[in-house]
N, C-alpha and C positions, 0 to 999 in steps of 0.2 A: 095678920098678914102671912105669917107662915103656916096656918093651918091652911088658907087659899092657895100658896104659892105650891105646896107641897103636891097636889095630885099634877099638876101641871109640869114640874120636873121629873116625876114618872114617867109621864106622858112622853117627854121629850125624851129620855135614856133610853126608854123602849122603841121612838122613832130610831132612834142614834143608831142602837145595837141591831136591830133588824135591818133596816133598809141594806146600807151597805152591802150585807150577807144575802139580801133575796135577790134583788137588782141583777146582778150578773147571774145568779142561778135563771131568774125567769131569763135574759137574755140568750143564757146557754140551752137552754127548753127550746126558744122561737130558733136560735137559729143553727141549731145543730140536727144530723138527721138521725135517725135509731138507728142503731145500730146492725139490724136485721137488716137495713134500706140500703146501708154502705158496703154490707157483705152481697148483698145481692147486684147492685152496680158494680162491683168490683169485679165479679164473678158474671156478667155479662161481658164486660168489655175484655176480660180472657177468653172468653165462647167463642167473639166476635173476631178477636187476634193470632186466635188457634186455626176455626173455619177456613179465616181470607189471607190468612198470611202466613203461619208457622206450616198448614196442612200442604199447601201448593207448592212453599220454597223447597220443605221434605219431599214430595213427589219426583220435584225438579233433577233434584242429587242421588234419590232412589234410583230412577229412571234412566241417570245419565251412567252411571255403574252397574247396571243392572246384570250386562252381558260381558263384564269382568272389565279389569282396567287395560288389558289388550283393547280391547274395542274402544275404550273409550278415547285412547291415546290418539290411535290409529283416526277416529274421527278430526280430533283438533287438528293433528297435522298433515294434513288431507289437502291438497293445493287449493283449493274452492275457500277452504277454512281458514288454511292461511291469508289467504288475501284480504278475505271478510274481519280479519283481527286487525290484518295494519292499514284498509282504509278508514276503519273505525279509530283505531288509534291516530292516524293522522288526521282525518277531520277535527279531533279532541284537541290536539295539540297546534292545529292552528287556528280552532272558534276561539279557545279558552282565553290565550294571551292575547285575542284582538277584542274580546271582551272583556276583560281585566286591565284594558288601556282605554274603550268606549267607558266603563262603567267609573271609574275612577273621573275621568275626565268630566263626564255629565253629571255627577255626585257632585263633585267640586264645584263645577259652574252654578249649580242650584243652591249648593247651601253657603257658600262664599260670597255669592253676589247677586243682586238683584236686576234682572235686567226683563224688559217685554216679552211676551210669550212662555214666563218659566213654567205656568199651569198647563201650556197645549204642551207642552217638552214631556213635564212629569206623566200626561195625561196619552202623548206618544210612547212611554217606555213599558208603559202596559198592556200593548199591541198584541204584542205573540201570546198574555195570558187570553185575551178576547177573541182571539182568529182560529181558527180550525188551522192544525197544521200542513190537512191534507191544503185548505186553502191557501197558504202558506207556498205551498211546491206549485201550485197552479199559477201562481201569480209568477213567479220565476219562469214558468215554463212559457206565458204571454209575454215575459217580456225579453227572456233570453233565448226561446226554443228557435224552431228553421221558420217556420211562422209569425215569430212576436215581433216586437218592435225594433230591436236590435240583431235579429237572428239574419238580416239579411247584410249586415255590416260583420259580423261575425265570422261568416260563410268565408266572404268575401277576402276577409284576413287570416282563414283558416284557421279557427278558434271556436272551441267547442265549449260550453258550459252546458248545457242542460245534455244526459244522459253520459256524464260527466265527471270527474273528481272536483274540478270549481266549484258544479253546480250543489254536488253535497257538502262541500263546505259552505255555500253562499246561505243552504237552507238550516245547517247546523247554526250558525252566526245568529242568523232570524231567529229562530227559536229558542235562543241562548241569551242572548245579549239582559234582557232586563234583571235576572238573577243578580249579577253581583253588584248593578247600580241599585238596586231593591235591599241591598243591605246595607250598603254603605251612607245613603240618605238619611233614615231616621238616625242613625251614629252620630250623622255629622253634623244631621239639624239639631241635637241635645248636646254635643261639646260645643257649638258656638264658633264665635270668630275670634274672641280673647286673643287667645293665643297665637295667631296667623299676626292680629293686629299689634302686639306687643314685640311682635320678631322683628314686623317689620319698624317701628321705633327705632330696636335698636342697630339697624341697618342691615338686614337682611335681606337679600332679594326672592323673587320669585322660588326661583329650586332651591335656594337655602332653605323656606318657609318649609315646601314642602316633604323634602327630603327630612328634616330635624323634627319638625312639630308635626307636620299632618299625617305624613302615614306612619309614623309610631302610635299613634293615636288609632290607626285604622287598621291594625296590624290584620288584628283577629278575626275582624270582621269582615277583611277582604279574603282572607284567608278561607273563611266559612262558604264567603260567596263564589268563589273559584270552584270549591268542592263540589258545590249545589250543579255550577254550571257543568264538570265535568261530566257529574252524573247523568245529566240532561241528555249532554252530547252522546255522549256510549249509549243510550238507548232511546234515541230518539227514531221514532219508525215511519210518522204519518210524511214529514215533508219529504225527506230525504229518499220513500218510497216512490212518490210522485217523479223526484228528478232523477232518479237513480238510474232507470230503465233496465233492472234488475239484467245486467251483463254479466252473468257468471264469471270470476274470477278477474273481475274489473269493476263496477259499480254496488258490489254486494254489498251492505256494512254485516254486521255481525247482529244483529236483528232481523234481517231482509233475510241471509242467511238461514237463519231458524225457520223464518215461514215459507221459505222452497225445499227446504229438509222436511218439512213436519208434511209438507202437503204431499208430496212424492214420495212420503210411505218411511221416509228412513227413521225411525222415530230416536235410534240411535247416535245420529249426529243429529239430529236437532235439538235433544236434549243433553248431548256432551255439550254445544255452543251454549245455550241456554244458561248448563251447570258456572261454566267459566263466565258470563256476564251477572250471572247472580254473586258472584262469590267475589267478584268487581266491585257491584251495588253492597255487598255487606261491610267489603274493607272501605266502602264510599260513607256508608254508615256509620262505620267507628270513626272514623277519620271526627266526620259530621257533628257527632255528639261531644269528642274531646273538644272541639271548636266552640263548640257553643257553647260549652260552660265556659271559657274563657271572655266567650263576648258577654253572656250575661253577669259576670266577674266584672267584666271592663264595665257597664253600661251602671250598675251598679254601685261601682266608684265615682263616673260620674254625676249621678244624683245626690251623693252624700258630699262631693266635693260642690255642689251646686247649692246644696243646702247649706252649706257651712261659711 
């Protein structure tokens, strides 16, 4: 029996000692790439981020100093440029916090409670990703210009929206609004109701819940989506062009601005305004990336707490 048994536990030591040690090698062979393959993707998508992105931001900064920081001063505070700053910043300041109360509110309604039509709701907040913006400003202009459907009640009450500061906030709003219910949705469909439902147990009302348990929960995320939405709003060109009616030193934003400067030869204020929204969009950036580590921090915790 032992002279039988004995090739047969060879057999098996040798299964024993091998496999374990080849197994994860051929695995690391199938699914790993060489190493030439990873330097050369790596070294493409810098080509690609140099080309479209590092090349044009540096032209932008070159261009806007080019002809000394006299000139370039002298362009930003140029009455035309001033204006184009603060009606851009007041359209920001008044989409942002009417969308960080739509988005909030609609996030809520969707992942708190179930009720009819939640698919055609979710399936309207991604409108303005589907619609052409320039379409966007036409639709305002049918329905609010001297012609549309309300432009003759409008008139009437000596109220102007389209060609307008209304009308470029009505079109920043449009174009804005699904960012920050687009972040706060998947958050809130992965934390649940638990805890809304255990507050209210122990007697908590409505704004208690919310106030205590929900937006500490949503802090980061809302915070991220605000940022997104700012961004949006500060350089948004296609609606706001439509309604704007490009009024020098009344309906300008600060984009609109650049492409009456750029085409009228001044290359120098069009690329000082350009410089200052770029450098907008980079501290939009940092902002952006501090944020997100924190939501995928939070989001993070909550799967490990979902696990556990």
């Amino acid at each position: 029996m032992s002279a039988v048994q004995l090739p047969t536990t060879r057999f098996d030591a040798a299964v024993t000692s091998t496999a374990p040690a080849s197994a994860p090698q051929a695995l690391r062979r199938s699914t790993t790439e060489p190493r030439w393959l990873q330097l050369s993707l790596i070294a493409l998508a810098l080509a690609f981020m140099a080309l479209f992105l590092f090349a044009p931001l540096a032209v932008v900064f070159i261009e806007a100093f080019r002809k000394g920081l006299d000139v370039y001063l002298a362009a930003i505070v140029e009455p035309d440029a001033l204006s184009a700053v603060l009606l851009t910043l007041t359209a920001t300041l008044v989409s942002v916090p009417l969308n960080l109360v739509f988005g909030v509110a609609v996030a809520w309604a969707i992942c708190k409670f179930d009720f009819h039509g939640k698919s055609l709701l979710l399936t309207l907040i991604d409108l303005p990703f589907s619609v052409s913006p320039v379409i966007a400003g036409l639709i305002f202009v049918l329905i609010f210009g001297l012609q549309g459907w309300l432009g003759g009640w409008l008139q009437a009450h000596d109220t102007k929206v389209i060609f307008a500061v209304p009308g470029i906030v009505l079109a920043t709003v449009f174009v804005t609004f699904p960012f920050i219910a687009r972040e706060l949705i998947p958050l809130m469909q992965a934390q649940g109701i638990e805890q809304e439902e255990a507050a209210r147990v122990l007697g908590a009302n409505g704004w208690q819940i919310f106030w205590r348990v929900t937006l500490p929960n949503i802090k980061w995320a809302l915070l991220y989506g605000v940022i997104l939405c700012n961004a949006r709003a500060m350089g948004e060109f296609g609606a706001v062009s439509v309604v704007s009616g490009h009024i020098r030193g009344q309906t300008n934003t600060m984009p609109l601005h650049i492409e009456i400067a750029y085409n009228e030869y001044q290359f120098a204020a069009a690329f000082a305004m350009a410089s200052l929204l770029a450098a907008l969009a980079l501290v939009t950036l940092v902002l952006k990336y501090a944020v997100e580590q924190r939501v995928k921090h939070q989001k993070s915790d909550i799967r490990t707490d979902q696990a556990t």
